[in-house]
C-alpha positions in Angstrom: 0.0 0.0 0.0 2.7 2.2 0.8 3.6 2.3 -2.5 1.4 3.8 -3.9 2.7 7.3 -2.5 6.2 7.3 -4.8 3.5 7.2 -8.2 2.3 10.1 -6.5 5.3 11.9 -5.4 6.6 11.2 -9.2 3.0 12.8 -10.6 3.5 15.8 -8.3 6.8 16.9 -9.0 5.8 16.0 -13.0 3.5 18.9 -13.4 5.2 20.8 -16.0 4.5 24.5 -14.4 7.3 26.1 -16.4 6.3 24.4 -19.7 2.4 25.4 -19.1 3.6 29.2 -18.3 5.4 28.9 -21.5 2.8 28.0 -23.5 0.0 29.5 -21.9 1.7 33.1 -21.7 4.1 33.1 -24.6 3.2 30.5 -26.6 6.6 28.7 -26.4 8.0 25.8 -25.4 9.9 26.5 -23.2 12.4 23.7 -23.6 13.3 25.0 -27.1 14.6 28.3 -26.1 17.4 29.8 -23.5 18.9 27.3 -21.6 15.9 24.8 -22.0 14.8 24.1 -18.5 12.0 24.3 -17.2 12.6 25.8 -14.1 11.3 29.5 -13.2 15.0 30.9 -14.3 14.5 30.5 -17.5 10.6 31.5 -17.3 12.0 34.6 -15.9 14.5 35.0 -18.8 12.0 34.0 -21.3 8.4 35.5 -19.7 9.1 37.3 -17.0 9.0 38.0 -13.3 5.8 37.2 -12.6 5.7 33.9 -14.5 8.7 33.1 -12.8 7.4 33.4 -9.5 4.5 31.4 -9.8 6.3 28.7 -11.7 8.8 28.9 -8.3 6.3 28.9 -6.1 4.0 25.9 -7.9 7.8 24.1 -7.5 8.4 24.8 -3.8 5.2 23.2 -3.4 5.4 19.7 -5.5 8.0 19.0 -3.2 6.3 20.0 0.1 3.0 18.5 -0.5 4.6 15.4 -1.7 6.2 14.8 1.5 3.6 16.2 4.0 1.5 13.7 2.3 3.8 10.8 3.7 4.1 12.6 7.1 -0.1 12.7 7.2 -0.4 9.3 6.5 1.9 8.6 9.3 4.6 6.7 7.4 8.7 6.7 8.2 11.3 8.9 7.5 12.4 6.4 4.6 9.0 6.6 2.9 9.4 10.2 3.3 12.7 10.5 1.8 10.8 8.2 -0.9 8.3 10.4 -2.1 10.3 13.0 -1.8 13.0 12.3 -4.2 9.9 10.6 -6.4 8.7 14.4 -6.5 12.4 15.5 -7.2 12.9 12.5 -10.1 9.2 13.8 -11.8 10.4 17.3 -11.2 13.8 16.8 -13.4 12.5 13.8 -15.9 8.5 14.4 -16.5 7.0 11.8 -18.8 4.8 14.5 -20.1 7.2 16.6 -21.5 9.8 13.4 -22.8 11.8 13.4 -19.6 13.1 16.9 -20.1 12.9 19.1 -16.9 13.6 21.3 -14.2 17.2 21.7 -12.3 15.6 20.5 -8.6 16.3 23.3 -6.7 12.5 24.4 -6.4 11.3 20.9 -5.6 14.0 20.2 -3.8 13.7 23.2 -1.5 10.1 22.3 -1.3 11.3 18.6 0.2 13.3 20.2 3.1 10.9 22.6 3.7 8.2 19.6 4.2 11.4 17.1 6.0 12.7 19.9 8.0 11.6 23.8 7.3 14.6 25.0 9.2 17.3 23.2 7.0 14.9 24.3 4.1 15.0 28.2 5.3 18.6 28.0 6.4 19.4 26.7 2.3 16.7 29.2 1.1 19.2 31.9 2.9 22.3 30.9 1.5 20.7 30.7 -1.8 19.5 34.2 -1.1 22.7 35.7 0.1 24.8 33.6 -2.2 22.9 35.3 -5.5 22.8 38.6 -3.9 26.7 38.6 -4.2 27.0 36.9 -7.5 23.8 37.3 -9.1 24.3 33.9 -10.7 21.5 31.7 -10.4 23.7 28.4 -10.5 26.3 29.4 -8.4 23.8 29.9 -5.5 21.7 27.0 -6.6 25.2 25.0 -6.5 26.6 26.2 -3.0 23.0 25.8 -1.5 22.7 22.4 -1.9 26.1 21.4 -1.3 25.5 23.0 2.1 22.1 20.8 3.0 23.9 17.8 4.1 26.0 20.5 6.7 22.8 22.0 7.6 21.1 18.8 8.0 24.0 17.9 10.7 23.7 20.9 12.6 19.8 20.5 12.7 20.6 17.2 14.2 22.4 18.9 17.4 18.9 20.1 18.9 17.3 16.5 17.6 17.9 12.8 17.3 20.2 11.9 14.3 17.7 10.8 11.3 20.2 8.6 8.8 17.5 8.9 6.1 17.1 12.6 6.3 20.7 13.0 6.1 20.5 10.5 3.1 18.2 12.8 1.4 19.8 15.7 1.7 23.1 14.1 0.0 21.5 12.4 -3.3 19.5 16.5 -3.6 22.9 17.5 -3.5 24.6 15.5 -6.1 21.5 16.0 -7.8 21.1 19.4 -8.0 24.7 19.4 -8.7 24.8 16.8 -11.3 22.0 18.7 -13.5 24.2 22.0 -13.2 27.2 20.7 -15.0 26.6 22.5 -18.0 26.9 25.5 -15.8 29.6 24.1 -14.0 31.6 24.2 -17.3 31.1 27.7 -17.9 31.3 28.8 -14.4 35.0 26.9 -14.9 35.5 28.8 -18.3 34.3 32.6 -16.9 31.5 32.6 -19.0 28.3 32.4 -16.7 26.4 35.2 -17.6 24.7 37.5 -14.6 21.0 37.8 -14.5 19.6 39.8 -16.9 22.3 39.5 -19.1 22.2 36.0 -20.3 21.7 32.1 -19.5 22.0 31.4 -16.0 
């Protein structure tokens, strides 16, 4: 019975937000044009502000939902963990749209804010401050989730250790990281462009 929740964390984090915003305000796919995700940094580059924010906010909450849902029906931190990353795997490969989606950092905000909202703030922060210096999208995006599994340790200091959360918060990481390589390589060759002044 149980799982039947990780069809439905999958068919969460599938809903292609960025793709409908595409082609509901634009009239774009989205996919075809900038740096062809469909998270709400290329909405913004593409649409615009206020696309982008829905499209981040309708992300946040695939993830969050998807693992509240586990923590109503009462089940373990595994099957947490397990919907979450189901959410995070139909986030970045959506059958809908031919596998071809999002980077994760949304959703995958959205799973630590429903596993543990202060690890998810404290990574929201980092993001924040980390962009305000830079005002590169995957730079923050990068150093955020590399620091979840740290902030997921500290967290455990005023709580039992949870292995699986900690779990978690490491495959997010090489995740997240693993879907920014592209911008990895032009971070590496100095050519990551700002926001607002190209791909990000």
């Amino acid at each position: 019975m149980n799982l039947l929740i990780l069809p439905i964390g999958y068919l969460l984090g599938s809903i292609p937000s960025g793709y409908l915003a595409g082609k509901w305000l634009a009239g774009i796919d989205i996919r075809e044009v900038g740096s062809g995700s469909t998270g709400a940094t290329n909405v913004l580059r593409q649409i615009g502000k206020k696309a982008a924010l829905s499209v981040f906010l309708i992300d946040v909450s695939k993830g969050m939902v998807a693992v509240l849902i586990a923590k109503n029906l009462l089940l373990n931190e595994y099957w947490q963990i397990s919907i979450g990353l189901a959410a995070l795997a139909g986030h970045i490969w959506p059958l809908w749209l031919n596998w071809q989606g999002g980077k994760a950092v949304a959703t995958g905000l959205g799973v630590f804010l429903g596993l543990s909202w202060k690890v998810g703030l404290a990574s929201l922060g980092i993001f924040a401050l980390i962009f305000s210096a830079f005002k590169i999208v995957s730079i923050a995006s990068i150093i955020s989730a590399i620091s979840l599994p740290i902030l997921m340790c500290i967290s455990f200091a005023n709580s039992s250790f949870s292995a699986p959360y900690l779990l978690a918060s490491l495959i997010s990481m090489f995740l997240v990281i693993w879907r920014h390589r592209s911008n990895i390589k032009r971070l590496i060759n100095k050519e990551e462009s700002i926001v607002g002044k190209g791909r990000n």
